[in-house]
C-alpha distance (Angstrom), angle and dihedral (degrees) to the residues before:
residue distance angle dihedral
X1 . . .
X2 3.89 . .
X3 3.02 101.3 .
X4 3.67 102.0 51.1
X5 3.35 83.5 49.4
X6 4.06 96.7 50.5
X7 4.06 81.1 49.2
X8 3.77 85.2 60.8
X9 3.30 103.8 36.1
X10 3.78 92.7 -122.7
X11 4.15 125.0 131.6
X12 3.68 119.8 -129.7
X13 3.39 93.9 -116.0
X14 3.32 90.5 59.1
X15 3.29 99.4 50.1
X16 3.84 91.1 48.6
X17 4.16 85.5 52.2
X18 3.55 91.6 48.9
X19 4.04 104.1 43.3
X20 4.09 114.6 90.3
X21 3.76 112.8 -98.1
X22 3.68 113.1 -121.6
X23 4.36 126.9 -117.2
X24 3.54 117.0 -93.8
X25 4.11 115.3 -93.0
X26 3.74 112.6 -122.8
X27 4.04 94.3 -106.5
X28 3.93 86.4 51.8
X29 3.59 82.9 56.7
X30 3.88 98.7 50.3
X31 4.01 87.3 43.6
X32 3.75 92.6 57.0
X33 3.94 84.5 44.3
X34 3.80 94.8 50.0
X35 4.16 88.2 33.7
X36 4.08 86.6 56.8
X37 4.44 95.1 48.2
X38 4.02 84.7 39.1
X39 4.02 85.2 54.8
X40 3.78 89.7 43.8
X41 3.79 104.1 47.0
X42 3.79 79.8 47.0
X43 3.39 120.3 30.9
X44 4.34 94.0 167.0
X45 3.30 87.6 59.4
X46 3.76 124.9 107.6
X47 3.93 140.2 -153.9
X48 3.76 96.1 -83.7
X49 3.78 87.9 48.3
X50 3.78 91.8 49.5
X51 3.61 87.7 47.9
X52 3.85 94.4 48.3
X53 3.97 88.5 47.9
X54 3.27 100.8 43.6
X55 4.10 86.4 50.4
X56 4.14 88.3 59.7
X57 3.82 81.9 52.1
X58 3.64 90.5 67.9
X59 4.35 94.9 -99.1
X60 3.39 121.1 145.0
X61 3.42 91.5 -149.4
X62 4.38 127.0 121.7
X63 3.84 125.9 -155.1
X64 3.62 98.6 -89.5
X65 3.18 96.7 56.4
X66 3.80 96.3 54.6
X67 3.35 78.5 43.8
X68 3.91 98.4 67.5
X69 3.83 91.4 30.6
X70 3.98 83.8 62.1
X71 3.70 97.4 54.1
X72 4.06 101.3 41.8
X73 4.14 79.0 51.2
X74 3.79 82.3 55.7
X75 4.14 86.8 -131.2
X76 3.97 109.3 176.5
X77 4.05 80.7 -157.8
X78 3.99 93.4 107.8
X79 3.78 90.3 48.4
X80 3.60 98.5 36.6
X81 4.26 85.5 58.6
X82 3.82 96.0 39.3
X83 4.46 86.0 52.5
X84 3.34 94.4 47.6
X85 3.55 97.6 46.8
X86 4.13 93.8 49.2
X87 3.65 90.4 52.1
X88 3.88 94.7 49.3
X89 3.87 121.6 79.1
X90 3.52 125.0 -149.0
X91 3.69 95.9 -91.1
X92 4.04 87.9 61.6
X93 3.95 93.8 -108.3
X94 3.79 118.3 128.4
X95 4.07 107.2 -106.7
X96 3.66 124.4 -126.5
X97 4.02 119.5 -134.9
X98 3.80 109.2 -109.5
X99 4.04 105.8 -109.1
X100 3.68 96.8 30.0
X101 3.92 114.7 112.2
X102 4.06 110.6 -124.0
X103 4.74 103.7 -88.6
X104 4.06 108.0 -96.0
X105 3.44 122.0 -132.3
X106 4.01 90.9 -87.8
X107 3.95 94.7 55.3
X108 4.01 89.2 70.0
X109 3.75 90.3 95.9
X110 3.92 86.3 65.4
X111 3.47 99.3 55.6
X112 3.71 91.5 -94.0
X113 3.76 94.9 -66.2
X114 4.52 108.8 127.9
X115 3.52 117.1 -107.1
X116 3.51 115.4 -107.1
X117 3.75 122.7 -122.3
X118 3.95 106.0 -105.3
């Protein structure tokens, strides 16, 4: 592969950017199926959970690989967990920022977060 692409002056990347992805197998199919109710029945639960879970399912499948499956789906799952878990203390009760005054009763339409001054 390098050198045909040194003959044509192409980088692999490139290449890799460039060439036509290839259709879903049927058991990449049934792992994003099973991946989706696994995310479902438990939302807290990360990729390395997933992966673990959908191992006792009988999946021959490891944690990067759910990984990668859960970004080319686009899933907000991995951020979703990582947000949730910055913004929670240790105690389970959602931080506030340092600096920011406490929401008023109007900022409740915003999730709770203070309007900024515009």
């Amino acid at each position: 592969m390098n050198a045909l692409c040194q003959m044509t002056g192409l980088g692999r990347a490139g290449f890799y950017r460039w060439r036509v992805p290839r259709q879903a197998t049927p058991v990449e199919m049934e792992l994003r199926d099973q991946m989706q109710k696994v995310a479902l029945e438990s939302p807290a639960y990360g990729y390395r959970r997933i992966a673990a879970e959908l191992q006792q399912r009988g999946f021959e499948v490891n944690h990067k690989r759910v990984l990668r499956m859960m970004r080319e789906a686009g899933s907000p799952l991995g951020a979703a967990v990582r947000a949730a878990a910055c913004l929670r203390g240790h105690d389970g009760l959602a931080a506030q920022p340092a600096g920011l005054p406490e929401p008023g009763p109007r900022d409740h339409a915003h999730g709770g977060q203070p309007a900024l001054d515009r």
